[in-house]
N, C-alpha and C positions, 0 to 999 in steps of 0.2 A: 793604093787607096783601098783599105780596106773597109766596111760599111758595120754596121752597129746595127743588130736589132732591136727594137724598143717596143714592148708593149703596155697598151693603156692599162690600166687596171683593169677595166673589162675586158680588154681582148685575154688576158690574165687569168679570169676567172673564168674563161669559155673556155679556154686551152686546159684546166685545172680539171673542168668537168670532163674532157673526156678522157676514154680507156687508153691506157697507155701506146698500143699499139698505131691507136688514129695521132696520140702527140704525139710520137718520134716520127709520123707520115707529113706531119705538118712543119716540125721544128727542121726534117730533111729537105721539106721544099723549100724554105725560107732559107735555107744554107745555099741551094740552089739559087736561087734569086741571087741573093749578096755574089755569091762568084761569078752570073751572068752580068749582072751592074760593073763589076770590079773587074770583068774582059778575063777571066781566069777559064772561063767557060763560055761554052760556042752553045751551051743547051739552053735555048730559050724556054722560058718557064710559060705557061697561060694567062696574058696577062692582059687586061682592059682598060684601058680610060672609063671613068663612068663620070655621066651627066647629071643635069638636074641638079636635085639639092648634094648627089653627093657632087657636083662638079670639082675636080681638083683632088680628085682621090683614084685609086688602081684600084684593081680587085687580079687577084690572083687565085684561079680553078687547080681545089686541090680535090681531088676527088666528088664526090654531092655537099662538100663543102668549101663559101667562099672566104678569104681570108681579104679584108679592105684593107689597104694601109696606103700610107703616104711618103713620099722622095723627099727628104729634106736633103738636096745636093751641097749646100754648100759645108754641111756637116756630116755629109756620108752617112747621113740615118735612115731606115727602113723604118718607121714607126706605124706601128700593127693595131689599129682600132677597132677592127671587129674580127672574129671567127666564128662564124655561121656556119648552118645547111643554107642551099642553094636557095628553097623556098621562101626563108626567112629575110636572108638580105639586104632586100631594100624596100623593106618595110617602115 
């Protein structure tokens, strides 16, 4: 079962803005993720439920930035809706 990343246009375009070295930190956690889902990996990534209006969404700490996405299980999707700093969030 391997998992599919997806990202929205905007998490697209947050990922586009930064410096190369913060997107191969973020594209390596999200690698992480998919192999921790898919039992290929015992390295639990930093990962949240969050409530409120985002109820039904994860947030994943990659550094002072968060990355929001959502489990679509029955299609093995990661899909990636926001890439934030921490502050920003959940605004």
């Amino acid at each position: 079962m391997n998992y599919i990343v997806e990202l929205t246009n905007a998490a697209d375009k947050q990922l586009e803005k930064l410096d190369q070295k913060q997107q191969d930190r973020k594209n390596d956690t999200l690698l992480d993720l998919c192999e921790f889902y898919d039992g290929s990996s015992n390295k639990k990534p930093d990962i949240k439920p969050l409530t409120g209006k985002y109820n039904g969404l994860l947030r994943l700490r990659v550094g002072s930035y968060r990355v929001i996405f959502q489990l679509k299980g029955g299609q093995f999707l990661v899909l990636v809706i926001q890439i934030v700093r921490s502050g920003d969030a959940y605004r």
